[in-house]
PDB file of N, CA, C and O in Angstrom:
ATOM      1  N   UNK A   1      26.476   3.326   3.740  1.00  0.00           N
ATOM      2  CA  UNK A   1      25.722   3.065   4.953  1.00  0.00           C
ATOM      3  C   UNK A   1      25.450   4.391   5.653  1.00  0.00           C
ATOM      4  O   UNK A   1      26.306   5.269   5.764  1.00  0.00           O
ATOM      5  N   UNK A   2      24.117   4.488   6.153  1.00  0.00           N
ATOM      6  CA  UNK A   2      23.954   5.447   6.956  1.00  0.00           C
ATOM      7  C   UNK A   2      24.335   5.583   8.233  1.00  0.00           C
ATOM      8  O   UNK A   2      23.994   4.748   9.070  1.00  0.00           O
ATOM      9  N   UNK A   3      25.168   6.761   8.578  1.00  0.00           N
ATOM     10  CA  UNK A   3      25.284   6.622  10.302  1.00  0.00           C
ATOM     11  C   UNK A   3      24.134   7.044  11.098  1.00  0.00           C
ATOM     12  O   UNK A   3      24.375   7.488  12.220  1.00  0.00           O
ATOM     13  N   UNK A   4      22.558   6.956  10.580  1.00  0.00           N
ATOM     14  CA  UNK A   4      21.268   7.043  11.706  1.00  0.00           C
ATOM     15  C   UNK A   4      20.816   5.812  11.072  1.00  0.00           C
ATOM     16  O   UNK A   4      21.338   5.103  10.211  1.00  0.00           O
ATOM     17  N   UNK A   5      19.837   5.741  11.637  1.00  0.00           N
ATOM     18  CA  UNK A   5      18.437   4.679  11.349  1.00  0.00           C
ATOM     19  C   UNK A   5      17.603   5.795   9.903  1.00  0.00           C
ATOM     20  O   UNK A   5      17.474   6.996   9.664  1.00  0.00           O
ATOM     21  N   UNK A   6      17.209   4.433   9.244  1.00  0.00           N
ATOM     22  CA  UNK A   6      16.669   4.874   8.302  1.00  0.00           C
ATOM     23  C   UNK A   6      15.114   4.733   8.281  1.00  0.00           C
ATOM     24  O   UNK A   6      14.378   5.570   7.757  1.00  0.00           O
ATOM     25  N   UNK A   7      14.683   3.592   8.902  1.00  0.00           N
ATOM     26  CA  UNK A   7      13.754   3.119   9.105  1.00  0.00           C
ATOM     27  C   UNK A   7      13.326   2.940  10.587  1.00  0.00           C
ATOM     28  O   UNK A   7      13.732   1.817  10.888  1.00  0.00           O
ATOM     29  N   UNK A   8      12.714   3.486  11.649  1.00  0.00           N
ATOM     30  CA  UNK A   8      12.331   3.218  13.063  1.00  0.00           C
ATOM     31  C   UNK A   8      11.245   3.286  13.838  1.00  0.00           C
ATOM     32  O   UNK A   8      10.316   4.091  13.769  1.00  0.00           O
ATOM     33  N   UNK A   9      11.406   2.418  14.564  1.00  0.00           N
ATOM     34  CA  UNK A   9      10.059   2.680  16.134  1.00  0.00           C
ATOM     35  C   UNK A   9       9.568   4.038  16.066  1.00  0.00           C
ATOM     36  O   UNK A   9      10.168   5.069  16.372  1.00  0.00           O
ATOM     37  N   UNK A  10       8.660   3.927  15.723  1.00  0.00           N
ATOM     38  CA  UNK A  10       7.519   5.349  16.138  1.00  0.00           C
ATOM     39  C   UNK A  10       6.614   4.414  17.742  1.00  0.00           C
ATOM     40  O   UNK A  10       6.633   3.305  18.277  1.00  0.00           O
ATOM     41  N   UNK A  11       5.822   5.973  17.948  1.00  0.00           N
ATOM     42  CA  UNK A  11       4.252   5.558  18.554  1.00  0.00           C
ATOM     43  C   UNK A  11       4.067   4.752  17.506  1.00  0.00           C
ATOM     44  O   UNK A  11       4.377   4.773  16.315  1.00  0.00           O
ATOM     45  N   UNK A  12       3.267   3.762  18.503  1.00  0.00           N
ATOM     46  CA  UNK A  12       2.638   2.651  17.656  1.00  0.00           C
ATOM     47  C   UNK A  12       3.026   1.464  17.245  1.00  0.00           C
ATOM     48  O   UNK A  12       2.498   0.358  17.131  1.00  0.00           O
ATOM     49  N   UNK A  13       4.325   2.043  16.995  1.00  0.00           N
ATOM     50  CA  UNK A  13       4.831   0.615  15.497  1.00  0.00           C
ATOM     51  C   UNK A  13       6.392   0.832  16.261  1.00  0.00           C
ATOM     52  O   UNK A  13       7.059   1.844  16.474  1.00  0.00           O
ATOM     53  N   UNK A  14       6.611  -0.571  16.544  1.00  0.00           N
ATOM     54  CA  UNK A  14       7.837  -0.649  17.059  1.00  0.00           C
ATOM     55  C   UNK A  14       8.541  -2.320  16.372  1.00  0.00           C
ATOM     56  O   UNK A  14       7.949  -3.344  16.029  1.00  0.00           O
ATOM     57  N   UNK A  15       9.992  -1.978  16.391  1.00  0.00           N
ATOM     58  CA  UNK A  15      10.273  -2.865  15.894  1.00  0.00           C
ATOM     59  C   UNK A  15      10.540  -3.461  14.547  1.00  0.00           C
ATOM     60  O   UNK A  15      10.975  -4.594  14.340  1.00  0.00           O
ATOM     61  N   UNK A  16      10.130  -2.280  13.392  1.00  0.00           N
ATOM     62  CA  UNK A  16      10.499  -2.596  12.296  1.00  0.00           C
ATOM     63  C   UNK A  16      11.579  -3.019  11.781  1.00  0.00           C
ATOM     64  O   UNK A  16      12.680  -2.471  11.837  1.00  0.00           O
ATOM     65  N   UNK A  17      11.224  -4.278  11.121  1.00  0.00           N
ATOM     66  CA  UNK A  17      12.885  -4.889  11.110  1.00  0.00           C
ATOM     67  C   UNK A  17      12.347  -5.971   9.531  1.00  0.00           C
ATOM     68  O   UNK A  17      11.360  -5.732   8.835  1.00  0.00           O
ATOM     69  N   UNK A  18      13.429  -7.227   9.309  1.00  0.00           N
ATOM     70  CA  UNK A  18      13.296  -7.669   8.037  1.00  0.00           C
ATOM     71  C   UNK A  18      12.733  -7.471   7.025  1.00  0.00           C
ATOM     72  O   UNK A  18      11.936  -8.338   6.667  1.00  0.00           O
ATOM     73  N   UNK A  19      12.926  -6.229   6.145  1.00  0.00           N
ATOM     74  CA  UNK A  19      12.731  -5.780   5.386  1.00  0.00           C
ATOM     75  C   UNK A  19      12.670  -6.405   3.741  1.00  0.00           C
ATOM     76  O   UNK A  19      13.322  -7.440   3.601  1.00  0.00           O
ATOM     77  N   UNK A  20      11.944  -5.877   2.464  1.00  0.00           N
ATOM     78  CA  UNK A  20      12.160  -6.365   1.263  1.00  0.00           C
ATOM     79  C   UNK A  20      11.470  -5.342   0.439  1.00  0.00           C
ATOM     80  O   UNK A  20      10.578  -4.541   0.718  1.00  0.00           O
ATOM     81  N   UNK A  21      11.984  -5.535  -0.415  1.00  0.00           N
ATOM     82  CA  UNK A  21      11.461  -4.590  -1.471  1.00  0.00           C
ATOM     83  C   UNK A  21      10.949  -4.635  -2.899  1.00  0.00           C
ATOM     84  O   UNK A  21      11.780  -5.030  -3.717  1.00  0.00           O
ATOM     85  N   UNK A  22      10.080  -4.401  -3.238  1.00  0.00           N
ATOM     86  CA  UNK A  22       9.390  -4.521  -4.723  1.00  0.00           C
ATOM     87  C   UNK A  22       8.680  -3.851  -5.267  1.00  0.00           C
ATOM     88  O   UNK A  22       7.699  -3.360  -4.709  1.00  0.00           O
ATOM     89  N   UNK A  23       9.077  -3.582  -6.907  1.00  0.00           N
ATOM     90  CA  UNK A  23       8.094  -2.586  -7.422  1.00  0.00           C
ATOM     91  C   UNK A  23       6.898  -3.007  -7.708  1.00  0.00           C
ATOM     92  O   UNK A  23       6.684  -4.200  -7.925  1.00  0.00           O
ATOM     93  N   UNK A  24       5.834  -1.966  -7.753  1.00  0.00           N
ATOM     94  CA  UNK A  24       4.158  -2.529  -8.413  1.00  0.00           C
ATOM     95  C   UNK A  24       4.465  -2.948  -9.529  1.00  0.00           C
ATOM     96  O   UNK A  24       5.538  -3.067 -10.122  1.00  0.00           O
ATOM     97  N   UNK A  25       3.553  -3.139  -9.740  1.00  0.00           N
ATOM     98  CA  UNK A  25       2.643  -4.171 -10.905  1.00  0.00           C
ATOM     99  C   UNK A  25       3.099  -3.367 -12.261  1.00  0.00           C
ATOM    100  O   UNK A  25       3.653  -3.969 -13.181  1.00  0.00           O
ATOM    101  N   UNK A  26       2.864  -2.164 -12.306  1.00  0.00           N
ATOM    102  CA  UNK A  26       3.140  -1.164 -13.221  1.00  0.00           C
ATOM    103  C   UNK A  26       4.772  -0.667 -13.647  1.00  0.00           C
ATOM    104  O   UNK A  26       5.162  -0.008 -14.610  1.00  0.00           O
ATOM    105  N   UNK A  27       5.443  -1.216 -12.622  1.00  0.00           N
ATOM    106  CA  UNK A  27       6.315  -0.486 -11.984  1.00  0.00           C
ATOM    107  C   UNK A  27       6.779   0.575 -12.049  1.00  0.00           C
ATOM    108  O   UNK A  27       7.946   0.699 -12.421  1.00  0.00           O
ATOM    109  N   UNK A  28       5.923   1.784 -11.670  1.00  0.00           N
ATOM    110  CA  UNK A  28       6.061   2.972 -11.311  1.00  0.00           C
ATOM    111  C   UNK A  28       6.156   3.217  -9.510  1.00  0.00           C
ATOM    112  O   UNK A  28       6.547   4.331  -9.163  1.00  0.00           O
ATOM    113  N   UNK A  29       5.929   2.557  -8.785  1.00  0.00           N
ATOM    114  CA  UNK A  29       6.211   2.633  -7.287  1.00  0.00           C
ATOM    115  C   UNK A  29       7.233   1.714  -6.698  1.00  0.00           C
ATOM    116  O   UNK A  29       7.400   0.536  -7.016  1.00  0.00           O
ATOM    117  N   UNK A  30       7.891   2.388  -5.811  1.00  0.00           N
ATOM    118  CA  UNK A  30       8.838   1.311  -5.038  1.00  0.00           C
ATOM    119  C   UNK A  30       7.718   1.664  -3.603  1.00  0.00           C
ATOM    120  O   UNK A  30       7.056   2.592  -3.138  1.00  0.00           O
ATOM    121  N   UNK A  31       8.062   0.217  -3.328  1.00  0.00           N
ATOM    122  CA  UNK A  31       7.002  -0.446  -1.944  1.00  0.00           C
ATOM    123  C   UNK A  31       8.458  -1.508  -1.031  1.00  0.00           C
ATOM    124  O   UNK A  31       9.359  -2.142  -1.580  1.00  0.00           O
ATOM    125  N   UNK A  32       8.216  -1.362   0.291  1.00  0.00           N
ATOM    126  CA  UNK A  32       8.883  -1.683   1.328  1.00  0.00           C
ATOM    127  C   UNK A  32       7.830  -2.548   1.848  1.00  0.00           C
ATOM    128  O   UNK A  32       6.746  -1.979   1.971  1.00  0.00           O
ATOM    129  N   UNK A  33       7.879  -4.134   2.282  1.00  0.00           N
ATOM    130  CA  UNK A  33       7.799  -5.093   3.048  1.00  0.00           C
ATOM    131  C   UNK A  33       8.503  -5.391   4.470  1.00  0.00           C
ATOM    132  O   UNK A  33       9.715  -5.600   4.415  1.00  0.00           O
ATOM    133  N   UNK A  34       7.910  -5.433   5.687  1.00  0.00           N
ATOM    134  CA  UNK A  34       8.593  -5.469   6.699  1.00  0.00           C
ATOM    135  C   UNK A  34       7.756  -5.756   7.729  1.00  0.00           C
ATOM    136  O   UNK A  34       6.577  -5.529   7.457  1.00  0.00           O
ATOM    137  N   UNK A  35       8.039  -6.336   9.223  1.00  0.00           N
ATOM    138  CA  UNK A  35       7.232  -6.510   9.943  1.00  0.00           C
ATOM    139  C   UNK A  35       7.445  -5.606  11.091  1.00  0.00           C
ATOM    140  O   UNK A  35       8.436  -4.880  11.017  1.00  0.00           O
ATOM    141  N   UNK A  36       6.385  -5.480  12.575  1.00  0.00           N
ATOM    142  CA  UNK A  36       6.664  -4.967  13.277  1.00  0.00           C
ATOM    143  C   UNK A  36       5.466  -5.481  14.522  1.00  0.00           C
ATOM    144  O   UNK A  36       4.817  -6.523  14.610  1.00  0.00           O
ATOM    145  N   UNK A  37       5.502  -4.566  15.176  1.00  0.00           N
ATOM    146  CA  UNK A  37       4.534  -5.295  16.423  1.00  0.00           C
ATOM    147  C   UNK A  37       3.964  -3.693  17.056  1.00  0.00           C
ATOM    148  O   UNK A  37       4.638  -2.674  16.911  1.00  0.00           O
ATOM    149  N   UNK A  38       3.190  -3.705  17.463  1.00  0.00           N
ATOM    150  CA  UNK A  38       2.005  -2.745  17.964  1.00  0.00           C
ATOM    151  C   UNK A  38       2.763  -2.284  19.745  1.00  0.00           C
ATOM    152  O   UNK A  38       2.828  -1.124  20.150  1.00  0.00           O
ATOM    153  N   UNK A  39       3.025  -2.948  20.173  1.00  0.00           N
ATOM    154  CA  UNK A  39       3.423  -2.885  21.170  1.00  0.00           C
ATOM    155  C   UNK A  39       4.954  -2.705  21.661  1.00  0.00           C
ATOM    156  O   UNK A  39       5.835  -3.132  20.916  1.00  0.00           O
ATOM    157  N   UNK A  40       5.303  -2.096  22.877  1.00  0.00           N
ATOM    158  CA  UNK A  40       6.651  -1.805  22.749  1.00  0.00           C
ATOM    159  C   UNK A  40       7.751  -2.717  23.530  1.00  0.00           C
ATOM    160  O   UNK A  40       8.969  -2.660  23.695  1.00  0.00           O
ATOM    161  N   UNK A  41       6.267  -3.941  24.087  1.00  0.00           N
ATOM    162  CA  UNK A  41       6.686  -5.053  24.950  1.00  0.00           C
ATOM    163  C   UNK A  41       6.574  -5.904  24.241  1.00  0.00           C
ATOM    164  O   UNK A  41       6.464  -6.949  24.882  1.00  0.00           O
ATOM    165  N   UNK A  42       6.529  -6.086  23.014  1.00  0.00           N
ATOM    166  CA  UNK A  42       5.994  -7.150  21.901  1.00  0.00           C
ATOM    167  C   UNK A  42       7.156  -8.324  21.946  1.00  0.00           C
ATOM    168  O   UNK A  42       8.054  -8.214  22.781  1.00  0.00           O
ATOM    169  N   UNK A  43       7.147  -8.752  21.601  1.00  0.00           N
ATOM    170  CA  UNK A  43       7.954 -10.183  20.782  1.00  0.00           C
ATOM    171  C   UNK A  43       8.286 -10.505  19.891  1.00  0.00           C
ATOM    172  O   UNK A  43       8.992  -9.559  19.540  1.00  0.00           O
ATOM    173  N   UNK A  44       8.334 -11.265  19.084  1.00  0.00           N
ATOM    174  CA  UNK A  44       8.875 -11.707  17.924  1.00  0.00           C
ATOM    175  C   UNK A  44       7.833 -13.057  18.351  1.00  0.00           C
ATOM    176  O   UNK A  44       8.180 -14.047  18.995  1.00  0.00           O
ATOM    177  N   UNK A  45       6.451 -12.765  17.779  1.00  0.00           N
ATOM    178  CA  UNK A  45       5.548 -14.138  17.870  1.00  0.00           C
ATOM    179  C   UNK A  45       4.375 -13.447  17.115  1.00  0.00           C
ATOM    180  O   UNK A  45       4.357 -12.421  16.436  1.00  0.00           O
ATOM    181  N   UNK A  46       3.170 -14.548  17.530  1.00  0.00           N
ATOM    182  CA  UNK A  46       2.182 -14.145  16.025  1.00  0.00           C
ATOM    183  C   UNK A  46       1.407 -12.390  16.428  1.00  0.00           C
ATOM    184  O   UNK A  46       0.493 -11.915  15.755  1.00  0.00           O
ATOM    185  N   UNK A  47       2.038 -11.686  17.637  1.00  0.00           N
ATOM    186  CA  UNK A  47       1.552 -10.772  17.335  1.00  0.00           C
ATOM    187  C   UNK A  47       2.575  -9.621  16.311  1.00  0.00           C
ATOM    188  O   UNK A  47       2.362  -8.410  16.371  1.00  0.00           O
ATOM    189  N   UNK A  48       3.266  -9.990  15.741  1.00  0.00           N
ATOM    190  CA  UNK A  48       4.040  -9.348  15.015  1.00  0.00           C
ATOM    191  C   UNK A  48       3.555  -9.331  13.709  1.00  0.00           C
ATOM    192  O   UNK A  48       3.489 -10.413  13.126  1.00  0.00           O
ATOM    193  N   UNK A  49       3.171  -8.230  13.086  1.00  0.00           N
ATOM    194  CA  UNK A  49       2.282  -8.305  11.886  1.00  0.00           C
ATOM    195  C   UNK A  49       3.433  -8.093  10.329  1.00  0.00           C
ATOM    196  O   UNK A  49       4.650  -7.942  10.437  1.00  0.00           O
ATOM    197  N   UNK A  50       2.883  -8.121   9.339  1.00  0.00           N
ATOM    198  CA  UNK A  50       3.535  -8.105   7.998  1.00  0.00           C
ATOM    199  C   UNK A  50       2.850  -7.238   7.558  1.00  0.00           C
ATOM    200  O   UNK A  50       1.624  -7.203   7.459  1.00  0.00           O
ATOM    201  N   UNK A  51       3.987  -6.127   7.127  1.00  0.00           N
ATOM    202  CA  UNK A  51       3.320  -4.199   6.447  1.00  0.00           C
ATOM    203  C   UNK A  51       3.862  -4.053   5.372  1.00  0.00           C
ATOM    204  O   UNK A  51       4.667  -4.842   4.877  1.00  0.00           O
ATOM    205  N   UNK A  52       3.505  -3.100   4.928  1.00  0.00           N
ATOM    206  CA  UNK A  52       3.905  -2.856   2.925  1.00  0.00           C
ATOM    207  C   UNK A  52       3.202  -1.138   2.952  1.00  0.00           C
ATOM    208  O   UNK A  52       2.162  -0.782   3.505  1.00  0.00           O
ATOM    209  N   UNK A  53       4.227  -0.255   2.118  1.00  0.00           N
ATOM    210  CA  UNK A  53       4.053   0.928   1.892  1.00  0.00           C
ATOM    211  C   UNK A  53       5.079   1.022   1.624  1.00  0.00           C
ATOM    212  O   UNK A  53       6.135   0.465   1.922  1.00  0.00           O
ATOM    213  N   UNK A  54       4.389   2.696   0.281  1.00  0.00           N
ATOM    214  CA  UNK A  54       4.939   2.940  -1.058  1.00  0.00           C
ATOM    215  C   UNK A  54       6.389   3.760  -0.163  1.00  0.00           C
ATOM    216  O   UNK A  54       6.386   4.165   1.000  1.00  0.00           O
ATOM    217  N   UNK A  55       7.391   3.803  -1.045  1.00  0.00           N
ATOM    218  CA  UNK A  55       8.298   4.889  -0.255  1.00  0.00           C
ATOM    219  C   UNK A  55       8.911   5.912  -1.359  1.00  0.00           C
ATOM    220  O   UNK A  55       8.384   5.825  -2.468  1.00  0.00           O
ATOM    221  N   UNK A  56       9.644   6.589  -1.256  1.00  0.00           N
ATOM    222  CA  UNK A  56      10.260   7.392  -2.289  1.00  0.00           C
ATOM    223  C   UNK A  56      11.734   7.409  -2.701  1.00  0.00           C
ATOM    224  O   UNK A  56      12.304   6.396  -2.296  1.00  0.00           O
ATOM    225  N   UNK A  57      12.531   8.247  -3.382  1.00  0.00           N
ATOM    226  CA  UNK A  57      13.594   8.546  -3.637  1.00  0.00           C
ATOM    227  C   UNK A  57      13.932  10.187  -2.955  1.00  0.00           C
ATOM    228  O   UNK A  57      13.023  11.016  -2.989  1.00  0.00           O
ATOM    229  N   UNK A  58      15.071  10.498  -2.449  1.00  0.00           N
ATOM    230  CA  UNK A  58      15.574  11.708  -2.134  1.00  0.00           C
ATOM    231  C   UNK A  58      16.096  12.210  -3.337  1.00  0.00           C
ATOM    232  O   UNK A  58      16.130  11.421  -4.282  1.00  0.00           O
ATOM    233  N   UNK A  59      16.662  13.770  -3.568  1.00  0.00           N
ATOM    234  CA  UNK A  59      17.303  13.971  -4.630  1.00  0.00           C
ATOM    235  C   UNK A  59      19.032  13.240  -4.912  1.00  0.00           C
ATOM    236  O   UNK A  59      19.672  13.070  -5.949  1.00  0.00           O
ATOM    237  N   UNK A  60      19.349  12.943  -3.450  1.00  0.00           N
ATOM    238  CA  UNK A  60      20.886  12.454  -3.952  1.00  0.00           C
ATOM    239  C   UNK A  60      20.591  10.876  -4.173  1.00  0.00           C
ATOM    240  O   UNK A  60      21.553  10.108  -4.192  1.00  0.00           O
ATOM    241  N   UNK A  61      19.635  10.516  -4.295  1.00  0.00           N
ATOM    242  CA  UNK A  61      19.401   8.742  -4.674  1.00  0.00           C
ATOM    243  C   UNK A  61      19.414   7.822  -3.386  1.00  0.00           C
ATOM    244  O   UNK A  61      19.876   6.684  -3.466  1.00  0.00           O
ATOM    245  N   UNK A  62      18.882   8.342  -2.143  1.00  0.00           N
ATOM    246  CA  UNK A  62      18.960   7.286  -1.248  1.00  0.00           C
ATOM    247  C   UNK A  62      17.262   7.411  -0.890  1.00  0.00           C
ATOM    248  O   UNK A  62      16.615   8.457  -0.934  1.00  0.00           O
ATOM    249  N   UNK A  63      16.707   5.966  -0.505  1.00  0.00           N
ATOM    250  CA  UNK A  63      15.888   5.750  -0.217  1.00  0.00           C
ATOM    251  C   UNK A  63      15.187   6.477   0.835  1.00  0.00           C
ATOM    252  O   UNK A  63      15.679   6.512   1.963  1.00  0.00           O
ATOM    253  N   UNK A  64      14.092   7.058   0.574  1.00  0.00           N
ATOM    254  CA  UNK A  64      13.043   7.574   2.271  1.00  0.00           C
ATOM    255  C   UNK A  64      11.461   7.060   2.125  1.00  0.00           C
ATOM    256  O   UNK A  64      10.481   7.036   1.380  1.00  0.00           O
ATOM    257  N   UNK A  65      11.998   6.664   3.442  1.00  0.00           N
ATOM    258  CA  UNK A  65      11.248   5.145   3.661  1.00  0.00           C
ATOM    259  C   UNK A  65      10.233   6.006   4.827  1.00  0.00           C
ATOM    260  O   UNK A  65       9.646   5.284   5.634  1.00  0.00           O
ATOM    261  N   UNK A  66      10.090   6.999   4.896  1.00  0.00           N
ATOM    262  CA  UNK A  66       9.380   8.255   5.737  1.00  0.00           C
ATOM    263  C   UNK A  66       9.225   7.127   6.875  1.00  0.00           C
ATOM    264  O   UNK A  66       9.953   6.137   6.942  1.00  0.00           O
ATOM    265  N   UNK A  67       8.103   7.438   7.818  1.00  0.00           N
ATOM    266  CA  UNK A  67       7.575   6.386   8.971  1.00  0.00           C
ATOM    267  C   UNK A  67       7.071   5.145   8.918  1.00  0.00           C
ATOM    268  O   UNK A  67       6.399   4.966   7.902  1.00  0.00           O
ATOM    269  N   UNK A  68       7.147   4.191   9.659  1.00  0.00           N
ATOM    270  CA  UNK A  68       6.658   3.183   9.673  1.00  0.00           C
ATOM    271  C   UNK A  68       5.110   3.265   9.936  1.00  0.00           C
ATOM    272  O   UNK A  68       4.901   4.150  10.765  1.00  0.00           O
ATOM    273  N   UNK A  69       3.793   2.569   9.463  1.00  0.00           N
ATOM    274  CA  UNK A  69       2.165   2.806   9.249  1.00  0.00           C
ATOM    275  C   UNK A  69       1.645   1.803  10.615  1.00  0.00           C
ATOM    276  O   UNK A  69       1.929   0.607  10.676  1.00  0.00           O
ATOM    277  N   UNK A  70       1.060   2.331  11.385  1.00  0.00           N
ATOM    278  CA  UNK A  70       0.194   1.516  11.990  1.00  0.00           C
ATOM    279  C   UNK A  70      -0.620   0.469  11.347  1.00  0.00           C
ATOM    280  O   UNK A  70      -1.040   0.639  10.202  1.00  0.00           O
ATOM    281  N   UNK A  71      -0.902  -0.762  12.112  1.00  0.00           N
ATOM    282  CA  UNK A  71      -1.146  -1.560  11.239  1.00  0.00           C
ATOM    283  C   UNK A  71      -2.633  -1.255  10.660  1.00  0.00           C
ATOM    284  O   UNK A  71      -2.995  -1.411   9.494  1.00  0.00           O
ATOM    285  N   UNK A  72      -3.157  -0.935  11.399  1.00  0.00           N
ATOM    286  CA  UNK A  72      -4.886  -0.273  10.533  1.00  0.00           C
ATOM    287  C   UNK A  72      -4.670   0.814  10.548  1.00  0.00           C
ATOM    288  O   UNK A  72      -5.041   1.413  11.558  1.00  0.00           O
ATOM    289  N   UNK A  73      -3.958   1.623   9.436  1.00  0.00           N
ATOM    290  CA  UNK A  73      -3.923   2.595   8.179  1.00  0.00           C
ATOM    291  C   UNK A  73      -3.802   2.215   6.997  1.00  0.00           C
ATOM    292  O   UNK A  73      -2.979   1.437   6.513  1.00  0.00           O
ATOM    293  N   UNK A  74      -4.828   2.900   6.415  1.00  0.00           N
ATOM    294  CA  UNK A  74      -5.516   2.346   5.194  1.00  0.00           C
ATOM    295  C   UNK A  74      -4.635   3.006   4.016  1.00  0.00           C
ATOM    296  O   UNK A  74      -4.544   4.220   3.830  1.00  0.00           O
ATOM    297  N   UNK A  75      -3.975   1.960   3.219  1.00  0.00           N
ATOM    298  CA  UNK A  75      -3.299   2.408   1.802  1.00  0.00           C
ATOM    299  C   UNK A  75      -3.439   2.126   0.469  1.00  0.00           C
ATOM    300  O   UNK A  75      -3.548   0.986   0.015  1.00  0.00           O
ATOM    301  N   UNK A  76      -3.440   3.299  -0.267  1.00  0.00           N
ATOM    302  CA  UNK A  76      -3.799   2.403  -1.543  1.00  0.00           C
ATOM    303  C   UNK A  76      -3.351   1.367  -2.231  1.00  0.00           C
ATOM    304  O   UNK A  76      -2.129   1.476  -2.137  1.00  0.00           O
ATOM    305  N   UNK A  77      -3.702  -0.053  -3.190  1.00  0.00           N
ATOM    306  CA  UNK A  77      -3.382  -0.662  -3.600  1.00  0.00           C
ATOM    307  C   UNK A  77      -1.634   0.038  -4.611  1.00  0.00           C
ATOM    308  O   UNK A  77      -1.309   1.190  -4.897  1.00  0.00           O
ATOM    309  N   UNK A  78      -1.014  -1.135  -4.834  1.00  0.00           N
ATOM    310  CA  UNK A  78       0.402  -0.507  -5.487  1.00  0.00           C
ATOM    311  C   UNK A  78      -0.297  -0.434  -7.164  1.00  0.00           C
ATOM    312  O   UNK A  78      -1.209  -1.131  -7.608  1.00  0.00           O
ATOM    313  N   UNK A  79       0.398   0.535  -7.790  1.00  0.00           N
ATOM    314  CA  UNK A  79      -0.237   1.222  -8.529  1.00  0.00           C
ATOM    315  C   UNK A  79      -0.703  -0.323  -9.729  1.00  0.00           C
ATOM    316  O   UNK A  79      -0.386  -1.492  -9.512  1.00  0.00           O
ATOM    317  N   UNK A  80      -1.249   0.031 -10.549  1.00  0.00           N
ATOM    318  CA  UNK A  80      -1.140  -1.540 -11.692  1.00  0.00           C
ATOM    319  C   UNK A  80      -2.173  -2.740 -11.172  1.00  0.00           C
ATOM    320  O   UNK A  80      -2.849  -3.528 -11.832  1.00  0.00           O
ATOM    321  N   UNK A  81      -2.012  -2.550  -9.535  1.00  0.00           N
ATOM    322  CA  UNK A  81      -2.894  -3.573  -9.162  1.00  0.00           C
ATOM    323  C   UNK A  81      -4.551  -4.250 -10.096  1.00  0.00           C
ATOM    324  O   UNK A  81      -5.204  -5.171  -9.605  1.00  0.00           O
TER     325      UNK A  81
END
């Protein structure tokens, strides 16, 4: 377990939370599933959207899951698609 956050509230995107994970189609990419909300007064209701982006590996084998994406930023399909 990490003692920081691995995954967090930026500008923009707050709230990232229930997470999942799956490789593409190809499976050459690991991709992160998770929701969040635009706002920093948001809720947990239908303005809370459902996001997906690719993430990486560090060299000692733990996941970096870099920033959470605003919800209109445009990403490429997972690879295989």
């Amino acid at each position: 377990k990490s003692p920081d956050p691995v995954f967090e509230t930026v500008d923009g995107v707050y709230g990232p939370a229930h997470n999942g994970f799956f490789k593409s189609p190809d499976g050459t990419e690991d991709w992160i599933v998770y929701h969040a909300n635009d706002s920093r007064f948001g809720v947990c209701d239908t303005n809370r959207t459902t996001r997906i982006q690719k993430f990486t590996w560090n060299s000692d084998g733990t996941p970096n899951f870099g920033t959470p994406l605003a919800v209109d930023t445009d990403i490429p399909v997972p690879s295989g698609e």
